[in-house]
C-alpha positions as CSV (number, residue, x, y, z in Angstrom):
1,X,-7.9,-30.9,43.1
2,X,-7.5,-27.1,44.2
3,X,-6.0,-26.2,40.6
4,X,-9.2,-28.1,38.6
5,X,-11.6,-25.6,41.3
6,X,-8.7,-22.5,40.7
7,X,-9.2,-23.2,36.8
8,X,-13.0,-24.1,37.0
9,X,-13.8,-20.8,38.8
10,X,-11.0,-18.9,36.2
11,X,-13.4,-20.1,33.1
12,X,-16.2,-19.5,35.2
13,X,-15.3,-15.3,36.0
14,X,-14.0,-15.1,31.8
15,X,-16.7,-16.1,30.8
16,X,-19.1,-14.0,33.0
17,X,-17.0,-10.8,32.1
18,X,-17.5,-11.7,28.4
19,X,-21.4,-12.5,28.2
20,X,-22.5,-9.9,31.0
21,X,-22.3,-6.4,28.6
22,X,-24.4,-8.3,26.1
23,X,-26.9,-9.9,28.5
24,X,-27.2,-6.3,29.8
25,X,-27.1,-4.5,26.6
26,X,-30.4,-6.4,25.8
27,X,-32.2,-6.3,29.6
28,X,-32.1,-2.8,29.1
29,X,-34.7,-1.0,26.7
30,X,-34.0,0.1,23.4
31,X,-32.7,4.0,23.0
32,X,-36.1,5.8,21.6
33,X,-34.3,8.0,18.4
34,X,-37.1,10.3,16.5
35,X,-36.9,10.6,12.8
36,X,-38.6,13.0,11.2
37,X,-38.8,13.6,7.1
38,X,-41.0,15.5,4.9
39,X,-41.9,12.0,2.5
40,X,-40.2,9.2,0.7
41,X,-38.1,11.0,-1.2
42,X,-35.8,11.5,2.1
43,X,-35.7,7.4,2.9
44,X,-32.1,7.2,1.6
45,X,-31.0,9.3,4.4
46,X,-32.5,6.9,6.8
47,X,-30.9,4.2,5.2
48,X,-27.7,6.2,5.4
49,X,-28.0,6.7,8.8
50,X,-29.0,3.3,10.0
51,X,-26.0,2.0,8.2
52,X,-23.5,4.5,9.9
53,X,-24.9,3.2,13.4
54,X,-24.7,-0.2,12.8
55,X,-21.0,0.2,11.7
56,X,-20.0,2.3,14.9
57,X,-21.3,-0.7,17.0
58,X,-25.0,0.1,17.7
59,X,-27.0,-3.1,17.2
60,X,-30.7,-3.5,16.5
61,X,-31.9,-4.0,20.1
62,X,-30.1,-0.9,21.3
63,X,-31.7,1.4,19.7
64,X,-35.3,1.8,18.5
65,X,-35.9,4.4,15.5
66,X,-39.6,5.9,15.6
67,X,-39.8,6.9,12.1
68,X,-42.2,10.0,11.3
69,X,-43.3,10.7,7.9
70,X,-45.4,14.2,6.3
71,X,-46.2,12.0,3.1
72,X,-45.4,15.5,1.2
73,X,-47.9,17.8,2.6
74,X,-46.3,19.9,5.2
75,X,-49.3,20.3,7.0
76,X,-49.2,16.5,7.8
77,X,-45.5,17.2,8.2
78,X,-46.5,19.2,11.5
79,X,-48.8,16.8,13.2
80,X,-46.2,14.0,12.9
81,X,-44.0,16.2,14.4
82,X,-46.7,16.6,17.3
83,X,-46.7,13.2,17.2
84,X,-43.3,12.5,17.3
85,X,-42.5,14.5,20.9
86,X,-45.5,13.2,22.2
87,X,-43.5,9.8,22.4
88,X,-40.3,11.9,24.1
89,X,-37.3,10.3,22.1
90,X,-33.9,10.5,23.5
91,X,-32.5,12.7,20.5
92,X,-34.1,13.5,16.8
93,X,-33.0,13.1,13.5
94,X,-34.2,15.8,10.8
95,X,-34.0,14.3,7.2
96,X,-33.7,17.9,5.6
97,X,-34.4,21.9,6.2
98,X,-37.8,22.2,6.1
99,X,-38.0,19.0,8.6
100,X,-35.6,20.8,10.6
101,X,-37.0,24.3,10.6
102,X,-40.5,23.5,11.3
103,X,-39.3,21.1,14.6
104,X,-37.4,23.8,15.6
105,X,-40.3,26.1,15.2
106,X,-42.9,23.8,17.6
107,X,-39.9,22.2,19.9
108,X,-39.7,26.4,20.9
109,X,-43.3,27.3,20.7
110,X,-43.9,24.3,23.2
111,X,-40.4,25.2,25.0
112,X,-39.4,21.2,24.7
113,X,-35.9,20.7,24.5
114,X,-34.8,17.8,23.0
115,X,-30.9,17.3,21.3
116,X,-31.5,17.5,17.4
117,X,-29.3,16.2,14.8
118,X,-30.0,17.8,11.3
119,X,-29.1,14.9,8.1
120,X,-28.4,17.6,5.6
121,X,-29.6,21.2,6.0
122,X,-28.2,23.9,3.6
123,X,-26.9,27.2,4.9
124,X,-28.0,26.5,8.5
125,X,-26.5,29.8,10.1
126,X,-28.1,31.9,7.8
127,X,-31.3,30.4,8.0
128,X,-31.4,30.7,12.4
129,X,-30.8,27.4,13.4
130,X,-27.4,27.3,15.0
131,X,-25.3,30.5,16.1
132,X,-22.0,29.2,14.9
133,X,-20.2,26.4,12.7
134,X,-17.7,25.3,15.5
135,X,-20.0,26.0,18.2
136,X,-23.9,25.9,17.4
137,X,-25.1,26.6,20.7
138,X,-28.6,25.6,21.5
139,X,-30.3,21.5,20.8
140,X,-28.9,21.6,17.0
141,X,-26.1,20.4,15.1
142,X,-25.4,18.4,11.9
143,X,-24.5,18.4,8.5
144,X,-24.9,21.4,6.3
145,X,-24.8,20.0,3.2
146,X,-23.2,23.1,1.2
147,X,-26.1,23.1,-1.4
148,X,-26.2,26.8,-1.3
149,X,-22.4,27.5,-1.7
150,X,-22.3,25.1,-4.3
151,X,-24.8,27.0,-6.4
152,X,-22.6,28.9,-8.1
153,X,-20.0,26.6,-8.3
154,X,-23.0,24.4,-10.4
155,X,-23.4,26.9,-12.7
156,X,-19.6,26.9,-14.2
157,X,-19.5,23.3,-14.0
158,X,-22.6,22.5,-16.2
159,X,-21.3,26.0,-18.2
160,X,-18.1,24.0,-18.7
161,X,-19.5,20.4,-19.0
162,X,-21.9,21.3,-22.1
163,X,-19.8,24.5,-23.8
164,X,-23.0,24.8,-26.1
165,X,-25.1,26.4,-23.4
166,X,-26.1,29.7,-23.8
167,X,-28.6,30.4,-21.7
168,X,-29.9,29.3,-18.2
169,X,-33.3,28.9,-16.8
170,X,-32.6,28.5,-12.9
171,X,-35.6,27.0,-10.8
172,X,-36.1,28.4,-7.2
173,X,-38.5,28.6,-4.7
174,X,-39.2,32.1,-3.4
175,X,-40.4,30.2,-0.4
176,X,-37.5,28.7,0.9
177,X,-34.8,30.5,2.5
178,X,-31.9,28.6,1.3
179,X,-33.2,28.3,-2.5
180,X,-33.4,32.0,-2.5
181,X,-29.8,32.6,-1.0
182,X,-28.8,29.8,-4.1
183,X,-30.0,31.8,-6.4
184,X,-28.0,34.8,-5.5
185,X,-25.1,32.6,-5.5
186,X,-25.9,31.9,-9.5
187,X,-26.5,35.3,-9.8
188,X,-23.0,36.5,-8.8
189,X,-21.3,33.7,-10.7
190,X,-23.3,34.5,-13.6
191,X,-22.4,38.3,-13.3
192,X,-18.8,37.2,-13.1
193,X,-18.0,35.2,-16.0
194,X,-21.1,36.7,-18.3
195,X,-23.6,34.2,-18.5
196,X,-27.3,35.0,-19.0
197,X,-30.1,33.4,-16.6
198,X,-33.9,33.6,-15.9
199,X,-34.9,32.8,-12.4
200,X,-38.2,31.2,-12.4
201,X,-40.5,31.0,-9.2
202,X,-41.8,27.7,-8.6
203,X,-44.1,28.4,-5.8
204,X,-45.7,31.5,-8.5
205,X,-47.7,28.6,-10.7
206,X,-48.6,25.2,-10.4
207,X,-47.9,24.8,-14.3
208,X,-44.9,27.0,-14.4
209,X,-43.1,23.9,-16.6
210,X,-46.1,24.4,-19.2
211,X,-45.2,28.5,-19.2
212,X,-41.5,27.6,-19.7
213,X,-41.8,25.7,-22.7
214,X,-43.0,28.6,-24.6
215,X,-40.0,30.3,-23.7
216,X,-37.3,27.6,-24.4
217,X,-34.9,27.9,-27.0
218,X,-32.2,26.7,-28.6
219,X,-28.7,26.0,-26.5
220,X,-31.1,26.6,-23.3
221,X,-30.3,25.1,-20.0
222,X,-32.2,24.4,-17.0
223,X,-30.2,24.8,-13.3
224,X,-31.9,23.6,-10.2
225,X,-31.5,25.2,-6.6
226,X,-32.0,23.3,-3.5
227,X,-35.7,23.5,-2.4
228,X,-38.4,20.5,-1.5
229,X,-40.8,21.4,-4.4
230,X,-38.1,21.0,-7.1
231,X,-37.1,17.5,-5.0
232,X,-40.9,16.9,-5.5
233,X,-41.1,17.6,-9.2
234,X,-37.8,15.7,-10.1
235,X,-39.8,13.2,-12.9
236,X,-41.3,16.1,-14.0
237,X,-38.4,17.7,-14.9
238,X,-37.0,15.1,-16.0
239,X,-39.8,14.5,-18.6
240,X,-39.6,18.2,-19.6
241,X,-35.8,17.6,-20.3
242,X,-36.5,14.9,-23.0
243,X,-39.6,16.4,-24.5
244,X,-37.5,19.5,-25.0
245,X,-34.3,18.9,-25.5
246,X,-33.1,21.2,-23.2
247,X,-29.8,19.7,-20.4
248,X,-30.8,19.7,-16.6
249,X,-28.2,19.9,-14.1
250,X,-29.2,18.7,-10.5
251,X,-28.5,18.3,-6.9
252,X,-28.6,14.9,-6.3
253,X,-28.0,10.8,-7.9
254,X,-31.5,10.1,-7.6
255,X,-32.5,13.0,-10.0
256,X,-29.8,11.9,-12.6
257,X,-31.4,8.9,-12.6
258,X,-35.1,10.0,-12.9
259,X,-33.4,11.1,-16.0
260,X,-31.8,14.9,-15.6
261,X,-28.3,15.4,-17.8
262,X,-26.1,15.8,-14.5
263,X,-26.0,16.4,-10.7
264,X,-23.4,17.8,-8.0
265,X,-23.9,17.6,-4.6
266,X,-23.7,14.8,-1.5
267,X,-26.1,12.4,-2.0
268,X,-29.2,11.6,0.3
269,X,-27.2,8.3,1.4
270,X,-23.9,10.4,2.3
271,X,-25.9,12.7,4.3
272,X,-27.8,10.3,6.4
273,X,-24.6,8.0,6.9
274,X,-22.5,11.4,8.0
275,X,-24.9,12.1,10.0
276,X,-24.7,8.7,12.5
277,X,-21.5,10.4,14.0
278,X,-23.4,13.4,15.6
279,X,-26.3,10.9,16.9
280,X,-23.6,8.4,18.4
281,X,-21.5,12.0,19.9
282,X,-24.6,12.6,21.5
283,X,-25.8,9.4,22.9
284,X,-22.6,9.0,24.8
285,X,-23.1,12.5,26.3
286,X,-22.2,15.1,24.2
287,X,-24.5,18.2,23.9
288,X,-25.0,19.5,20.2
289,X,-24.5,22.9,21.3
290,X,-20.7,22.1,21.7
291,X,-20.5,19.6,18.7
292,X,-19.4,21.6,15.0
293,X,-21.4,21.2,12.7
294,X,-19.3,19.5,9.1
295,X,-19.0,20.0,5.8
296,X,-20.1,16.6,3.9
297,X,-17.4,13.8,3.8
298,X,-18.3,13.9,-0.1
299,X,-19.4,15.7,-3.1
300,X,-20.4,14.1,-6.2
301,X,-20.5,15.1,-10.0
302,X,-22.6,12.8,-11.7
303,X,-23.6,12.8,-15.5
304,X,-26.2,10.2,-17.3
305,X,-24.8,8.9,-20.4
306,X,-27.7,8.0,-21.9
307,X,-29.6,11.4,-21.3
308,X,-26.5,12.9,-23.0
309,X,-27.2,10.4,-26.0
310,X,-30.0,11.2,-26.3
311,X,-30.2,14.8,-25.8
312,X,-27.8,14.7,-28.8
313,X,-25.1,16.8,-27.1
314,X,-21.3,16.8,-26.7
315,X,-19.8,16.8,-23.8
316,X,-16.3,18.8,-23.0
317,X,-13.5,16.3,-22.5
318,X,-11.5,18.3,-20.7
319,X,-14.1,18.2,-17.6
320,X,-15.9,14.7,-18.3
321,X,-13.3,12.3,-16.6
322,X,-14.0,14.3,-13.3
323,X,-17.6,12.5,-13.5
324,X,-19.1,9.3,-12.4
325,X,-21.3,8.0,-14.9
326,X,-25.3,6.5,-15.0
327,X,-25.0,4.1,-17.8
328,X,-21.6,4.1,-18.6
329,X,-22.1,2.0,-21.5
330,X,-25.0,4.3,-23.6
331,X,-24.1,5.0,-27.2
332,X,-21.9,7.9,-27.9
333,X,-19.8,7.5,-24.2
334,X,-16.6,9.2,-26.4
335,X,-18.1,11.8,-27.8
């Protein structure tokens, strides 16, 4: 009789010690995280990022994501920001720079200090918002996705990728920080291994794609530096490439698939899963000030066949199998 009771009260404590974290876990009320993007074009981050908690063990009622959007206009970006403190999350993610910059710019005006995790942020020593890549100091730390150091780097690569190319048209924004220290970036390769360029504002004109197109010829190119208005205009550009016949080379998948030549970079998703890391650091106690910010976990070089088909344009095959391909099975893949 006593060893039924022993093994009856055994079960009884196994059980208890199983079931009690998860009866807890879901008492207690859900983690507040902010999330704060500029517009739709960012929402593959967020998917990124909700993936990347869910795999390190952060279920849905453990965390609650108060998701702020600027629906493109960054004066709407700023009120949601406004709104997004007045709730007082635990931590915030920023889906890009000019996300992060401007929360940075209001969280010190209103001298709120809240940790902030940035999902992909170009250059973000040079542009103020940490002191130092091993130790930023201060509420921010993230992912810098290496847009700007790339820059040149993109510019021998599409050289490379179509040899025909004899000329560059690079888009910038004078604007933005980081789009201008790209285009340096281009500048210097260009200066080292002789290739012409002409920069070209986009913040100048509104129509400065209907200007260009008087001044394409030929074996032009068109080079795209990191900057939210290009993100903005990717169609656009797109469209311009097939109505012109000129190549495009990118930033990102989602713009080879609006229909650019090629892209190289980390992708939205990449940046947005990387990202969980940092906001899981921090929730168990961590302070961003002491947590390095990384380099992404990858960088992808990807060509659309069927733009190359029907841009009419060879490819160099000494460079192509280092691609990933957007319809792999267009006409002309060998070519």
């Amino acid at each position: 009789m006593k060893i039924k009771w022993y093994f009856f009260i055994l079960t009884i404590m196994v059980l208890s010690i199983i079931t009690f974290p998860f009866i807890s876990n879901k008492d207690q009320k859900p983690l507040k995280i902010g999330i704060i993007m500029i517009g739709d074009s960012r929402y593959e981050k967020l998917i990124g990022l909700k993936k990347g908690m869910k795999e390190l063990g952060y279920d849905d009622w453990s965390t609650e994501f108060l998701v702020k959007s600027g629906r493109d206009q960054e004066a709407t970006l700023a009120s949601q920001i406004e709104d997004l403190l007045n709730e007082k999350p635990a931590l915030i993610v920023a889906l890009g720079g000019i996300e992060t910059l401007k929360l940075k710019e209001i969280m010190e005006k209103q001298n709120i200090q809240i940790p902030v995790v940035f999902a992909g942020v170009a250059a973000p020593k040079e542009i103020g918002l940490i002191k130092d890549y091993r130790s930023p100091g201060g509420l921010f730390t993230g992912i810098n996705n290496y847009h700007t150091s790339l820059s040149g780097k993109r510019l021998e690569i599409f050289r490379d990728l179509v040899p025909s190319i004899s000329r560059f048209h690079i888009l910038y924004d004078e604007d933005i920080e980081v789009s201008k220290l790209s285009l340096e970036n281009v500048k210097a390769a260009a200066e080292r291994i002789s290739l012409e360029i002409i920069p070209w504002n986009v913040s100048d004109s509104k129509n400065f794609l209907s200007e260009m197109k008087h001044k394409i010829h030929l074996n032009d190119a068109i080079l795209v530096m990191p900057g939210f208005k290009m993100e903005l205009l990717s169609k656009e550009i797109a469209q311009f490439s097939k109505e012109y016949h000129v190549p495009v080379m990118g930033l990102y998948e989602n713009e080879t698939e609006d229909g650019i030549l090629a892209s190289y970079g980390t992708s939205y998703f990449d940046q947005g899963y990387q990202s969980a890391r940092f906001v899981s650091s921090i929730i168990q106690g961590n302070s961003p000030a002491d947590i390095p910010v990384e380099m992404p976990d990858n960088i992808r070089f990807i060509v659309n066949q069927k733009v190359k088909s029907e841009l009419g344009i060879s490819l160099n095959k000494d460079i192509i199998h280092l691609a990933e391909f957007i319809n792999p099975n267009a006409e002309g893949m060998s070519q």
